[in-house]
C-alpha positions in Angstrom: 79.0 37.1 -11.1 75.4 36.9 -9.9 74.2 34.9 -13.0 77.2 32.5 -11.7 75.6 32.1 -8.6 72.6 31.5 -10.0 74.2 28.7 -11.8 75.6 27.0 -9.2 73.6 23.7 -7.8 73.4 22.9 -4.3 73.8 19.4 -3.3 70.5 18.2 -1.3 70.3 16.9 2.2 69.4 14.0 1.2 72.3 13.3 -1.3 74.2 14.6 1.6 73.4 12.8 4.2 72.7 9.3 1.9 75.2 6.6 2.8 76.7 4.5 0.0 74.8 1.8 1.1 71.6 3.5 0.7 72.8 4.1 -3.1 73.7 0.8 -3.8 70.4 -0.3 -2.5 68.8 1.7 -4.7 71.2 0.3 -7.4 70.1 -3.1 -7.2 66.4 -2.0 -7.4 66.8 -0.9 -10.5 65.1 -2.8 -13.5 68.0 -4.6 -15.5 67.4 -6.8 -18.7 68.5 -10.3 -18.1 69.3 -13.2 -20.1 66.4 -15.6 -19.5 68.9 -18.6 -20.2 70.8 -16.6 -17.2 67.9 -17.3 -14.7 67.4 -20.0 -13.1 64.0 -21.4 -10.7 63.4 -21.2 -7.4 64.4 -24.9 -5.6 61.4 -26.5 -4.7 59.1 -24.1 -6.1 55.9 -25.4 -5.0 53.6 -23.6 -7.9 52.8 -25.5 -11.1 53.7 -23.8 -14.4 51.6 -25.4 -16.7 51.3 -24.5 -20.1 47.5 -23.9 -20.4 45.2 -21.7 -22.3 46.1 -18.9 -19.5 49.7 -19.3 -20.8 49.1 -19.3 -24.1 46.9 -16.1 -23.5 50.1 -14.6 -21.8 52.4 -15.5 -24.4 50.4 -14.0 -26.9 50.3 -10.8 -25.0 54.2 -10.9 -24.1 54.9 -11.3 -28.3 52.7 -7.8 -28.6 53.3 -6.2 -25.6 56.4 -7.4 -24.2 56.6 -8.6 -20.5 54.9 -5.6 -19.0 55.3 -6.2 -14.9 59.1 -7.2 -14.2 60.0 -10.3 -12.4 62.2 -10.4 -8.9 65.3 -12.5 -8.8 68.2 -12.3 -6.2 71.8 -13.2 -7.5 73.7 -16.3 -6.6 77.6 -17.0 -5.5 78.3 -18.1 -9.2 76.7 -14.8 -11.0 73.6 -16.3 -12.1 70.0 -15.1 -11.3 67.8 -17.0 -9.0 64.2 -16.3 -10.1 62.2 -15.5 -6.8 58.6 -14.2 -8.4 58.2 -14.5 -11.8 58.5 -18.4 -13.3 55.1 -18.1 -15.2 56.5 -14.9 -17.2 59.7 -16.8 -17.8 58.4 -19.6 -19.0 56.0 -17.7 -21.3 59.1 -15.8 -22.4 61.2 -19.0 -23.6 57.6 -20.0 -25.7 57.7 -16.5 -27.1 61.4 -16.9 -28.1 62.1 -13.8 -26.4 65.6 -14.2 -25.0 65.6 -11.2 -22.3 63.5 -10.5 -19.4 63.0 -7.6 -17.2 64.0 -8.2 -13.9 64.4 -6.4 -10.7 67.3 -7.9 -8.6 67.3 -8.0 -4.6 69.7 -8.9 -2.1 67.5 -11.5 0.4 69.1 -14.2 2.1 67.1 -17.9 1.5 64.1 -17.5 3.9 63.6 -13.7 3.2 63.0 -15.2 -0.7 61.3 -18.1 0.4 58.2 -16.0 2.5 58.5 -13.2 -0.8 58.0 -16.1 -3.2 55.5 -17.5 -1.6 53.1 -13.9 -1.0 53.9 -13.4 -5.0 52.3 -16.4 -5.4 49.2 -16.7 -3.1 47.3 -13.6 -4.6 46.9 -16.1 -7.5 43.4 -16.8 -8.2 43.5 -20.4 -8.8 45.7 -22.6 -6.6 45.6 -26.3 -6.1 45.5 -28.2 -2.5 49.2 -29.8 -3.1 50.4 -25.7 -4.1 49.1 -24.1 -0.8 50.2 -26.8 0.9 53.9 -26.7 -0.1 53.8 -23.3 -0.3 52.5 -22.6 3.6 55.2 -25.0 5.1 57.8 -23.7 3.2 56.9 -20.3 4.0 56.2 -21.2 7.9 59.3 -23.1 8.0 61.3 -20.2 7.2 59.4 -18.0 9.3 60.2 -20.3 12.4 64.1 -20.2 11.5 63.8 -16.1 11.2 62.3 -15.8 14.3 63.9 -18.3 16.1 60.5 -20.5 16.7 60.6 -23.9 18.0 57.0 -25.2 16.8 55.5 -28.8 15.6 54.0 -27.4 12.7 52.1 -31.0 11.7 50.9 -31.8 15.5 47.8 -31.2 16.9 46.9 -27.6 17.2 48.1 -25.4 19.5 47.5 -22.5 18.0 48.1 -20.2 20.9 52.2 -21.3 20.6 51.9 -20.8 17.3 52.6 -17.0 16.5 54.4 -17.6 12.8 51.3 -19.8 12.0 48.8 -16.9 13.5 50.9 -14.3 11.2 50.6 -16.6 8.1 47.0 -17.3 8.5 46.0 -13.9 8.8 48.3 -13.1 5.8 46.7 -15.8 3.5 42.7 -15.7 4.6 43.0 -19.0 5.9 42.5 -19.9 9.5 45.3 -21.4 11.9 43.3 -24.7 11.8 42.8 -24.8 7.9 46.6 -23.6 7.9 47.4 -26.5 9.4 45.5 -29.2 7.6 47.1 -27.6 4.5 50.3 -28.7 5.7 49.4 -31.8 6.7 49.1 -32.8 3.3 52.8 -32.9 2.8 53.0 -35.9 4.4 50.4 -37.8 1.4 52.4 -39.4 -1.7 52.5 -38.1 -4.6 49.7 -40.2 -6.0 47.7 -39.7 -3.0 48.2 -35.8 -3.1 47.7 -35.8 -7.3 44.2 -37.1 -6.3 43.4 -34.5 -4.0 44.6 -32.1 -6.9 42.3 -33.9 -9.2 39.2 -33.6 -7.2 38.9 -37.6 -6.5 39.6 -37.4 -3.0 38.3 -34.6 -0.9 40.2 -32.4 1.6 39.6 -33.2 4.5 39.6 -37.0 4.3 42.9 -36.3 2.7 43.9 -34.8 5.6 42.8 -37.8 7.9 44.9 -40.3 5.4 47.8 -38.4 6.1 48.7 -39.8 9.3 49.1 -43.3 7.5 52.4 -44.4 6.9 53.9 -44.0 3.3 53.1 -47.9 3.6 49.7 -48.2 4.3 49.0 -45.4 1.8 50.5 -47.1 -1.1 48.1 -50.6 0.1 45.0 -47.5 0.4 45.8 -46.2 -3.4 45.6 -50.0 -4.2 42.6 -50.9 -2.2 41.1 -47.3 -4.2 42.1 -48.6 -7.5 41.0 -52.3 -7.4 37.4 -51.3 -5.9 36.9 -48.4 -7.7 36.3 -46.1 -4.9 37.2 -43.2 -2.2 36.9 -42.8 1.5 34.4 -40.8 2.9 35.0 -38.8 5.9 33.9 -41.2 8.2 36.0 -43.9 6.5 38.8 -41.9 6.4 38.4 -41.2 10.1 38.4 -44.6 10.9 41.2 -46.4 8.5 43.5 -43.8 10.7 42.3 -44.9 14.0 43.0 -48.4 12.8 46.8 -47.2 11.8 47.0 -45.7 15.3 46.5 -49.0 16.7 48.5 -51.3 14.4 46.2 -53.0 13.3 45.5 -51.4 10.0 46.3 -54.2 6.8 44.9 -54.9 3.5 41.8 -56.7 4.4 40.6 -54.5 7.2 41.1 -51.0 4.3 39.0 -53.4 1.7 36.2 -53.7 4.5 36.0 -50.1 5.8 35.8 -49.2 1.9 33.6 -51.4 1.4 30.9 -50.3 3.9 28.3 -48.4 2.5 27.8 -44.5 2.9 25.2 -42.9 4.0 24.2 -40.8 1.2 25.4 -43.0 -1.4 23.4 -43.3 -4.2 23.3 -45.1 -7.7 25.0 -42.1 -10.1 27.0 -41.6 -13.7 30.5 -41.4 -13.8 31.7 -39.3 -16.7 35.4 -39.6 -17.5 37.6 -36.8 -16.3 39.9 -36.7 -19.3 36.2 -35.1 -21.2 36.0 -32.9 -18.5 39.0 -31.7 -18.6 39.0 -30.0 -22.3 35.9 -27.2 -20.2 36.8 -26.6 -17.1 40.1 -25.1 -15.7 42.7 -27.2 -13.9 41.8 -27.2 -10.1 37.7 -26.6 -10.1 36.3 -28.0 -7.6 34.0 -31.3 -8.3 31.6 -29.2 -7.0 31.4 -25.9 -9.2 32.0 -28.7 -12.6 28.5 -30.4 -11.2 26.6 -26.8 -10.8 27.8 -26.0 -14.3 27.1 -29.6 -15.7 23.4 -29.3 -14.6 23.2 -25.6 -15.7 24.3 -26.8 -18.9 21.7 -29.5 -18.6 18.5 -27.2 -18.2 19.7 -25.5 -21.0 19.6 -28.4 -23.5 16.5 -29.2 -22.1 15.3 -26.0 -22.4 16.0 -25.8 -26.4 14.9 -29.3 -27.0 11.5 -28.4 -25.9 11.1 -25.3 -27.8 12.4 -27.0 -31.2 9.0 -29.6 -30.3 7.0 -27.0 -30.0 7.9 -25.4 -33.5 7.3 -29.3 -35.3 
């Protein structure tokens, strides 16, 4: 009798007082195996998936190791899996030829996935002007309908008003203002914004052209093209005061571009498609120079010594 009672197992509080929707909670968190052909991306991801030497580098590792940190997807009305963090590993999984994935499945409504998809995504080391752009509106936008905000997330800065924006800023390093300018890039085309990515227009020119209208932008990217040539700050500055007062048109872009910058100077222009095969997608113009002329000193460096061994 008493080695029965030692036997017997006494349910816990916690089981006890656990609801069943507590358990089913827990459920869902679990890890499950899913059919990558099963998943499908987020709409309007804003993050490139490119298939790099980092991705190459991560399929390698996924055919050895398998996909070692799960991915988050929630699922949708018709039983498939809407990935939420995670595209990078899925992709990598489909050039692997591995047909399953790990993946942890939550129940989030569409702005709950939107502001968790875009955190994933943030902590990246790398991200291009056109990604954090995309990326903060979609995130503030969904904010705003959580909390009910009615803000002009593209107007002038009013950054007291703005307490999603505040949040978001201090979430992503950024300040409101740069927050802001971020966004305002949105409203560039596709080729516009593409330059920005590539380095061949800097940000915050880019964020002065983005008051033109889709319009005058396209006669801009023209203007750009023909002459060979980018705004400055200054010129940027002004081609949008001239839009501001309707009187912006193809002659008066040629002559702002074609006034002369302050620090302009006679230089090389190396072609970018070079470039490209040594330096990672989204390096600044900046950081490429530094390394260019580090390079530089180098060659120079060994050139000398090889004439003083003749």
């Amino acid at each position: 009798m008493a080695e029965n009672r030692r036997n017997i197992k006494l349910t816990s509080l916690d089981d006890l007082f656990s609801t069943e929707e507590s358990r089913a909670e827990e459920e869902k968190e679990r890890i499950q195996e899913i059919p990558i052909t099963e998943i499908d991306g987020f709409p309007e991801h804003p993050f490139h998936v490119d298939v790099d030497d980092a991705m190459r580098e991560m399929v390698e590792s996924i055919k050895r190791f398998g996909v070692l940190s799960p991915a988050v997807a929630r699922q949708k009305e018709d039983g498939r899996y809407e990935l939420i963090s995670g595209h990078r590993r899925k992709k990598a999984c489909e050039l692997a030829g591995i047909e399953k994935m790990p993946v942890i499945v939550r129940n989030m409504d569409r702005d709950e996935a939107i502001i968790f998809m875009v955190d994933s995504n943030l902590q990246r080391e790398r991200l291009l002007p056109s990604e954090k752009a995309f990326s903060y509106k979609m995130k503030l936008d969904a904010m705003k309908r959580k909390q009910g905000e009615r803000t002009d997330l593209t107007s002038a800065p009013m950054v007291q008003k703005l307490t999603s924006r505040e949040v978001l800023a201090e979430k992503s390093g950024d300040s409101h203002e740069q927050v802001r300018r971020y966004i305002r890039l949105t409203e560039l085309t596709s080729d516009l914004l593409q330059m920005v990515d590539e380095g061949k227009i800097a940000f915050r020119p880019a964020v002065e052209l983005s008051y033109l209208s889709k319009e005058e932008q396209a006669s801009l990217l023209m203007t750009m093209e023909s002459e060979i040539c980018t705004p400055s700050l200054a010129q940027a500055i002004k081609i949008k005061k001239f839009s501001q007062e309707g009187r912006l048109n193809d002659d008066v872009i040629l002559s702002i571009l074609s006034e002369e910058k302050p620090n302009q100077k006679e230089g090389y222009k190396l072609p970018k498609e070079r470039l490209d095969k040594y330096f990672p997608r989204g390096t600044p113009p900046e950081k490429i120079e530094e390394i260019i002329f580090k390079a530089l000193e180098l060659y120079r460096k060994r050139e000398r010594s090889r004439e003083k061994e003749r």
